[in-house]
Backbone as CSV, one residue per row, in Angstrom:
resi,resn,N_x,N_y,N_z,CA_x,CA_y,CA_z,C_x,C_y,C_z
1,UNK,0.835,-1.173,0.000,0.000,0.000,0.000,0.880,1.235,0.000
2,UNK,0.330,2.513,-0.822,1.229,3.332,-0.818,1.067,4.364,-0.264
3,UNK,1.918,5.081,0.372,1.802,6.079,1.636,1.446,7.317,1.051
4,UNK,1.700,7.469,-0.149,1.585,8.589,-0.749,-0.302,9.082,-1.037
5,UNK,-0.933,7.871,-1.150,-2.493,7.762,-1.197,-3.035,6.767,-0.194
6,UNK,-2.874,7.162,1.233,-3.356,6.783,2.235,-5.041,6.179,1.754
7,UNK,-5.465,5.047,3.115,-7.052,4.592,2.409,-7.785,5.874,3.412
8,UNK,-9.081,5.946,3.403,-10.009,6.180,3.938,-9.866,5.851,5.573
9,UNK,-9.804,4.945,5.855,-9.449,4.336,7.400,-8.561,5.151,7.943
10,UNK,-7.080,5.416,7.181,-5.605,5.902,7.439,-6.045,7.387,7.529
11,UNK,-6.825,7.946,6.870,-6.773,9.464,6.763,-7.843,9.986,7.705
12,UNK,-8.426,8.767,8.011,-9.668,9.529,9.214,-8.639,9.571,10.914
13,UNK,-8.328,8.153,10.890,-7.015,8.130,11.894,-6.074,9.389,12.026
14,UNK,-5.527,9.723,10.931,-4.684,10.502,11.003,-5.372,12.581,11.493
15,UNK,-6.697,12.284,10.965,-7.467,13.460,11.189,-7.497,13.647,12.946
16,UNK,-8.159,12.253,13.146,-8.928,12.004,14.579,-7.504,12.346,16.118
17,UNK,-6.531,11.822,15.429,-4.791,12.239,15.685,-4.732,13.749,15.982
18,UNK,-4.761,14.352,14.623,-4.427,16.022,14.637,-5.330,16.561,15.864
19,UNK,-6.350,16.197,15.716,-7.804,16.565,16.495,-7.159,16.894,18.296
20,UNK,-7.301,15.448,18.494,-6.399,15.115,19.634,-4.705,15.769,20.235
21,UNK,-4.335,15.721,18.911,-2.743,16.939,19.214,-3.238,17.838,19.568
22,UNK,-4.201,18.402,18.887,-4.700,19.720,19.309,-5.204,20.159,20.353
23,UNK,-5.909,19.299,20.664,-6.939,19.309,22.188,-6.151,19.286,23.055
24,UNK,-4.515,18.525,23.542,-3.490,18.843,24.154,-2.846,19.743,24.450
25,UNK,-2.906,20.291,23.013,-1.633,21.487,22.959,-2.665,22.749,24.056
26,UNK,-4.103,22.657,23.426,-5.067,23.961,23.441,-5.331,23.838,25.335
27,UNK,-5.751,22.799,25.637,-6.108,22.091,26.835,-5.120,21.834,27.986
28,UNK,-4.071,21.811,27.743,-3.258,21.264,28.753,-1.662,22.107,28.615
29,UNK,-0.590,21.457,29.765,0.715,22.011,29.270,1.734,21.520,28.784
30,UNK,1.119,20.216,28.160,1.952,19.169,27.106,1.661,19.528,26.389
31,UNK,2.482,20.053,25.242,2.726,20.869,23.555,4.013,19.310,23.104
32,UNK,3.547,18.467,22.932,4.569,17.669,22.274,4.370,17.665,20.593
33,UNK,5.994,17.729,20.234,6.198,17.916,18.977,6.733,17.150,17.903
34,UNK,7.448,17.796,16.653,8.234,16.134,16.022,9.392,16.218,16.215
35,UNK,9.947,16.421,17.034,11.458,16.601,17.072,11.411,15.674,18.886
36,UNK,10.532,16.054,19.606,10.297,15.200,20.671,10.976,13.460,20.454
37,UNK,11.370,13.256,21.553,11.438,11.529,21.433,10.605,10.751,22.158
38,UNK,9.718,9.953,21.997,8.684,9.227,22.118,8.766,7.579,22.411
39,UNK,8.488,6.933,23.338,8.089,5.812,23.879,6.642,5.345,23.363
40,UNK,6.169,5.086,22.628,4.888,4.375,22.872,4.442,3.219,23.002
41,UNK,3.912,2.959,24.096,3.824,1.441,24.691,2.710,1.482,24.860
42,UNK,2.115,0.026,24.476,1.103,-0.865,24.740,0.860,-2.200,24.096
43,UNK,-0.337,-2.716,24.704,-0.055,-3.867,24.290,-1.065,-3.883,23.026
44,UNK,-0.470,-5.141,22.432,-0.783,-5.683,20.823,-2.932,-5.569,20.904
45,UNK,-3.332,-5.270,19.760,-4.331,-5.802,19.442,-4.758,-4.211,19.507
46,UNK,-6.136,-3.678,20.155,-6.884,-2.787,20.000,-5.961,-1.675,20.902
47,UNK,-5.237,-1.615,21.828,-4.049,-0.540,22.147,-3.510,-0.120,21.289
48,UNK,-2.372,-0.971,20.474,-1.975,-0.459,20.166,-2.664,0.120,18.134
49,UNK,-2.993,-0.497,18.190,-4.658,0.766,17.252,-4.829,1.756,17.301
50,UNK,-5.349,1.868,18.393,-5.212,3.800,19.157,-4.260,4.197,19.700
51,UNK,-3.031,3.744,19.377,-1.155,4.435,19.489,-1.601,4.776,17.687
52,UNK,-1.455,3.868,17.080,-1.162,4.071,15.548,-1.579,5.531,15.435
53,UNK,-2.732,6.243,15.527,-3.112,7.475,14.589,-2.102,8.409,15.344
54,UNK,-1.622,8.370,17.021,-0.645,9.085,16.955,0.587,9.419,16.404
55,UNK,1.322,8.428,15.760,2.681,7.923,15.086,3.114,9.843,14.335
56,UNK,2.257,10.045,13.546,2.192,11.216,13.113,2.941,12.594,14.068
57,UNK,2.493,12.590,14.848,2.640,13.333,16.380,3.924,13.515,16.041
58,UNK,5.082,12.811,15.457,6.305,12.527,16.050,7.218,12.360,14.910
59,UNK,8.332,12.724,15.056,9.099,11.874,13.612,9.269,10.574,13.843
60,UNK,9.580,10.036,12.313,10.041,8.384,12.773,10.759,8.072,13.225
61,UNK,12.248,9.215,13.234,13.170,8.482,14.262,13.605,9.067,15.487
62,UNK,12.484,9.145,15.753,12.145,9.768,16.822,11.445,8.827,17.875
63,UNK,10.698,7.855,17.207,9.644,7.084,17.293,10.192,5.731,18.143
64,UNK,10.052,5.253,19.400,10.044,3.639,19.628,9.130,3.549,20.376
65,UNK,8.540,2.142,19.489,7.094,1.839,19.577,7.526,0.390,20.487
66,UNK,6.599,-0.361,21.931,7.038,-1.482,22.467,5.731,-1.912,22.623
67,UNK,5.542,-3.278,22.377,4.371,-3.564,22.087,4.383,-5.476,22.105
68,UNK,3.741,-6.398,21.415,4.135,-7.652,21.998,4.156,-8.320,20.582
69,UNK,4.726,-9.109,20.193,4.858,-9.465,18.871,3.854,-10.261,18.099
70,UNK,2.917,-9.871,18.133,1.843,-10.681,17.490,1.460,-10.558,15.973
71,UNK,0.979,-11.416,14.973,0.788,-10.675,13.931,0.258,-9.464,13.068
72,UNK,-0.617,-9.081,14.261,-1.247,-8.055,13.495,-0.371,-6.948,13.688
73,UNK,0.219,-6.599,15.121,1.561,-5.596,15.659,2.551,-5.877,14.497
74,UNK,3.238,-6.843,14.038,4.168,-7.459,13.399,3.834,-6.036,12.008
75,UNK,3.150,-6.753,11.451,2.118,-5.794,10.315,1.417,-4.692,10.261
76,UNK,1.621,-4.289,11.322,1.411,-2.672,11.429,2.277,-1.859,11.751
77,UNK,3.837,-2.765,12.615,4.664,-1.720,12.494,5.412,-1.738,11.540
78,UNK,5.621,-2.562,10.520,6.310,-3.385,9.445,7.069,-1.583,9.387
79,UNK,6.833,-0.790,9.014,7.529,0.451,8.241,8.178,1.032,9.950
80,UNK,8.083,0.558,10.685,7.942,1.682,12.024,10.146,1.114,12.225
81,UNK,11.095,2.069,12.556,12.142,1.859,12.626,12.605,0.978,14.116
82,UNK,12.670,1.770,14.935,13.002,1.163,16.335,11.139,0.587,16.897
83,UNK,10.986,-1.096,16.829,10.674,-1.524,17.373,11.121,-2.293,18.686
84,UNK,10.269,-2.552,19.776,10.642,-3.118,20.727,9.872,-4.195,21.478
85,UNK,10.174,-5.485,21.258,8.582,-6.210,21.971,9.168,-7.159,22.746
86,UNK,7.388,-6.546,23.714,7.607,-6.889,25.632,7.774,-8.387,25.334
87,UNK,7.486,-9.204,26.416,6.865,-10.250,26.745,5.749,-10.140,27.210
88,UNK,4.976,-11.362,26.934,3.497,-11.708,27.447,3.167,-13.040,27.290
89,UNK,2.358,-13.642,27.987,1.258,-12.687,28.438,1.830,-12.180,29.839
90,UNK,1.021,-11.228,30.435,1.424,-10.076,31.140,0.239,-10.131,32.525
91,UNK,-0.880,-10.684,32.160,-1.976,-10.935,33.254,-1.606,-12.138,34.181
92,UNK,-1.314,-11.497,35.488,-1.037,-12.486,36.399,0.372,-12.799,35.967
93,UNK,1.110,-12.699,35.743,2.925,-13.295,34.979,3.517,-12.045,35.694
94,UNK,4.111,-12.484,36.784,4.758,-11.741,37.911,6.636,-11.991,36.660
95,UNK,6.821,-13.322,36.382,7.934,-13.430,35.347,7.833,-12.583,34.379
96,UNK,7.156,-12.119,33.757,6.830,-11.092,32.440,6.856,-10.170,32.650
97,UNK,6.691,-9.674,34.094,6.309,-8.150,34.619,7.841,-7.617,34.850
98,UNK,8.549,-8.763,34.939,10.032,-8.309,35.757,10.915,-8.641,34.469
99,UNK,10.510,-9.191,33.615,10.824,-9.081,32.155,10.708,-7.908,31.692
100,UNK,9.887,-7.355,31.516,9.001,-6.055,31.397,9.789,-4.605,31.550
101,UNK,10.166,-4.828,33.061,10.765,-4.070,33.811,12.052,-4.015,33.516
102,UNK,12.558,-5.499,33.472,13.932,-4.939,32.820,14.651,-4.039,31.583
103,UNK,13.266,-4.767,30.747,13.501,-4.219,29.473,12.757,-2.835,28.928
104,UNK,11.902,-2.426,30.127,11.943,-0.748,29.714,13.110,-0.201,30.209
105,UNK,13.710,-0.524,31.371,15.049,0.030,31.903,16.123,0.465,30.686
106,UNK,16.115,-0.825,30.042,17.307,-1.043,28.912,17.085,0.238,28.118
107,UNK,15.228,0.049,27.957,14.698,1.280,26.522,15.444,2.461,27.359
108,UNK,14.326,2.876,28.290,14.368,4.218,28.462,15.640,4.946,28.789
109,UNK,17.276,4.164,29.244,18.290,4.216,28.847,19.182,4.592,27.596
110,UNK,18.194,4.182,26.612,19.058,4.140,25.756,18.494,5.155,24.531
111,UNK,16.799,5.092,24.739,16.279,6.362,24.293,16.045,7.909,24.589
112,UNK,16.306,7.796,25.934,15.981,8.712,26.798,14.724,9.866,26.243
113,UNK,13.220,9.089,26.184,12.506,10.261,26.138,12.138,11.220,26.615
114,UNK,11.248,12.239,25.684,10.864,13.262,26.345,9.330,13.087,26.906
115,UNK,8.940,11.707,26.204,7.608,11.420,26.156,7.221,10.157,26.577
116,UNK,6.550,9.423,27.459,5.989,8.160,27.050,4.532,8.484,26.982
117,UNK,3.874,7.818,26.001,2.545,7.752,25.405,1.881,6.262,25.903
118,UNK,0.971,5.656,26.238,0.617,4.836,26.119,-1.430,4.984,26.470
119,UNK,-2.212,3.763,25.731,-3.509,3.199,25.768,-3.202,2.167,26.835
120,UNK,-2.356,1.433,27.553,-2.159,0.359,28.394,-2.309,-0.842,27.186
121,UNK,-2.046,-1.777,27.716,-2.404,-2.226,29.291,-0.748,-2.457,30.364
122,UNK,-0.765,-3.677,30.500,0.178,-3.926,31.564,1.620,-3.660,31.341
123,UNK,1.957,-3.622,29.715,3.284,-3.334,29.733,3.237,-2.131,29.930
124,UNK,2.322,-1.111,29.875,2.772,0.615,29.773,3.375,0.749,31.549
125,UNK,3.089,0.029,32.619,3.536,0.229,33.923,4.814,0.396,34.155
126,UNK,5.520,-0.348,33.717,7.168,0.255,33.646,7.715,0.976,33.526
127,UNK,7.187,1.552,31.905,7.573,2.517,31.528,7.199,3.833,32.233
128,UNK,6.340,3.537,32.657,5.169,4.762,33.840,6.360,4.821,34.962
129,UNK,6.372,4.415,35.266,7.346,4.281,36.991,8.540,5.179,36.317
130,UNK,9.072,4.365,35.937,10.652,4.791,34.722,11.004,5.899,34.832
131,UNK,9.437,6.496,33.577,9.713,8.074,33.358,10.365,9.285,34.301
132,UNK,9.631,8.710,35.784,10.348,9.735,36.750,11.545,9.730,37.003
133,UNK,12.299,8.488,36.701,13.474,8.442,36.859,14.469,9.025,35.845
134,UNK,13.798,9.256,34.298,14.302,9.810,33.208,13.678,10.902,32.619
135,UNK,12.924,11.761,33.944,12.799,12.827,33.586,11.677,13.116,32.213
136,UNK,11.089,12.068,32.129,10.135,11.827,30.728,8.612,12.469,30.832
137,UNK,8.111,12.905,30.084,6.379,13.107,31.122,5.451,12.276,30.275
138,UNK,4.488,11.864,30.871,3.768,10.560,30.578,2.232,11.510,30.384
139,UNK,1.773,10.520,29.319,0.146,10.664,28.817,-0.059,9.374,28.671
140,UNK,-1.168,9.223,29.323,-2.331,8.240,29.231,-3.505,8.381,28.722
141,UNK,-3.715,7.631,27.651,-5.150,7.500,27.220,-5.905,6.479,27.460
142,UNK,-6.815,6.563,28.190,-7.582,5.488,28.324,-8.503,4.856,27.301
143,UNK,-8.676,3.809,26.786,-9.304,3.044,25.723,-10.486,3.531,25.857
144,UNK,-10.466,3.369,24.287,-12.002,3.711,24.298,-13.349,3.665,24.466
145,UNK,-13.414,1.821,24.793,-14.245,0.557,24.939,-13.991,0.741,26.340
146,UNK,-14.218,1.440,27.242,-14.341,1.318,28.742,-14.795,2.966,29.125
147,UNK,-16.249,2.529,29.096,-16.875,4.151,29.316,-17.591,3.842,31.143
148,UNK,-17.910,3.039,31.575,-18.359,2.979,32.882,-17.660,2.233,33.552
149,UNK,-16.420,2.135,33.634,-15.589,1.447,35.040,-14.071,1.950,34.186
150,UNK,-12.590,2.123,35.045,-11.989,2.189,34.658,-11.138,0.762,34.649
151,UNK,-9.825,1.276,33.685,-8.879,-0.204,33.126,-8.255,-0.431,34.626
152,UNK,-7.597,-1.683,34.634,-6.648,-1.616,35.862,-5.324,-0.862,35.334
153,UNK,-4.665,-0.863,34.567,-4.066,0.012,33.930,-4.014,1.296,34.218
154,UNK,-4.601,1.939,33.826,-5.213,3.226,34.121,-4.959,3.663,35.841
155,UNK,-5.857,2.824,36.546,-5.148,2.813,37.910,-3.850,2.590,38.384
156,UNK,-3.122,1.805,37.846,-2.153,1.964,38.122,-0.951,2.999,37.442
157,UNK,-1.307,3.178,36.842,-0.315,4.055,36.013,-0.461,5.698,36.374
158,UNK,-1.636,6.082,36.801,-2.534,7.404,36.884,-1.530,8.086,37.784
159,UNK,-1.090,7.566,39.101,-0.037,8.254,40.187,1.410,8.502,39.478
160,UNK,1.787,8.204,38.116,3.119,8.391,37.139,2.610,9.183,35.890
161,UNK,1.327,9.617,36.192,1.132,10.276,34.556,0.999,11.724,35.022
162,UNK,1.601,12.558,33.808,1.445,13.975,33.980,-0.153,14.455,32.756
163,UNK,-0.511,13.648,32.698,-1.613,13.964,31.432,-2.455,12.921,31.686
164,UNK,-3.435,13.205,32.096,-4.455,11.721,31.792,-5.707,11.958,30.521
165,UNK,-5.865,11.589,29.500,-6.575,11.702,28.523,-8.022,10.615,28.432
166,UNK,-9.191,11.245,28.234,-10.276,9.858,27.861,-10.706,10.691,26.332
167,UNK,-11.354,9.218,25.943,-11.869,9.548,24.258,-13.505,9.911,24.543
168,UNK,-14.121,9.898,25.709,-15.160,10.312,25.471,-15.198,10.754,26.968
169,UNK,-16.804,11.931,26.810,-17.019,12.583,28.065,-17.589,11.809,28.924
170,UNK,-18.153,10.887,28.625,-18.654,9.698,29.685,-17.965,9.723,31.253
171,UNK,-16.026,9.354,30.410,-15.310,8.658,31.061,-14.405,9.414,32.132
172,UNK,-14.904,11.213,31.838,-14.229,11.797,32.904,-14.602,11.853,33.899
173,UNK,-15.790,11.307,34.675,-15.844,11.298,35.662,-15.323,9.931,36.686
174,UNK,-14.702,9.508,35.668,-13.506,8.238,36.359,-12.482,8.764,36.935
175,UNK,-11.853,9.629,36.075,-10.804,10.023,36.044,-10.914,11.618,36.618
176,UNK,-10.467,12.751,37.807,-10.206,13.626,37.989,-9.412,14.132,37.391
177,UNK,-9.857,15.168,36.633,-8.332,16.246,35.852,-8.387,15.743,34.663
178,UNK,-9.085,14.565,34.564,-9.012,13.916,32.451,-9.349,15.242,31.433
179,UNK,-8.462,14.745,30.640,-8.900,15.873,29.552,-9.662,15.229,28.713
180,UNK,-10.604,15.147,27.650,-11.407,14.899,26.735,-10.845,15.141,25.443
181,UNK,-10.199,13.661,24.683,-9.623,14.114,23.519,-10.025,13.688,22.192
182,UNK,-11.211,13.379,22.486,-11.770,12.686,21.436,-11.746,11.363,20.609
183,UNK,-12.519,10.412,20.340,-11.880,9.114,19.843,-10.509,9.027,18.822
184,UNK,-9.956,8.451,19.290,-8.348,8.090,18.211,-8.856,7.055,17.009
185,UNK,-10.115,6.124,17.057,-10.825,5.321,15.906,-11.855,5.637,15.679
């Protein structure tokens, strides 16, 4: 497929993206840019979906995306430069978590962002903790498919985030201080 004539799907994503940059920049005191360096973590399947329309946000090599190697991740980052994938599964796997942990250490070492981004789920926790240690500031978006209870994710990560984001107004009253950024799909 060619990048040059994005489909219909790609260009609404990429709209629904700008939308959302915007609502940040206008809304809050995260102005992140493309020259920024970027973490985005989550896990495979419908997370990292709603990472994709951000990619834009950022240059590419600028860009490391950590995520779990599954096929559809495999095939969506196919063009993406610095990939990085966790281990999982991650629910209940106290071994995976400390897997996890090691290996955001390694990242955020060696990338040193200005940013971590993540939709969750369990791998974005590391990187959450991390950031304070590397000086990084963290946004969370909470998925979009969870309008009346929040993720465990979300809870845990919320005491390491400098931004907490929901895609709909439903969901701010989960969240104190959420900003409203509109769906990313």
């Amino acid at each position: 497929m060619s990048r040059s004539n994005p489909p219909a799907r790609e260009r609404r994503a990429t709209r629904l993206a700008r939308k959302a940059a915007e609502t940040l920049a206008h809304d809050t005191a995260i102005h992140p840019n493309p020259s920024d360096r970027v973490v985005l973590a989550g896990s495979s399947g419908g997370h990292l979906a709603q990472l994709l329309p951000l990619r834009d946000l950022f240059a590419p090599d600028h860009r490391t995306w950590v995520t779990f190697q599954t096929p559809d991740a495999v095939g969506a980052l196919a063009e993406e430069g610095d990939v990085v994938w966790g281990h999982h599964p991650t629910t209940r796997n106290i071994p995976n978590l400390l897997r996890n942990a090691a290996q955001a250490w390694r990242v955020m070492r060696r990338v040193r962002p200005d940013y971590v981004v993540s939709t969750g789920a369990a791998i974005a926790l590391p990187y959450f903790v991390l950031s304070r240690l590397f000086g990084a500031r963290t946004i969370y978006i909470e998925v979009y498919d969870r309008v009346d209870s929040a993720t465990l994710t979300a809870r845990l990560c919320r005491p390491f985030t400098d931004l907490f984001a929901v895609q709909w107004p439903e969901q701010r009253p989960l969240f104190r201080g959420a900003v409203v950024i509109g769906p990313l799909l």
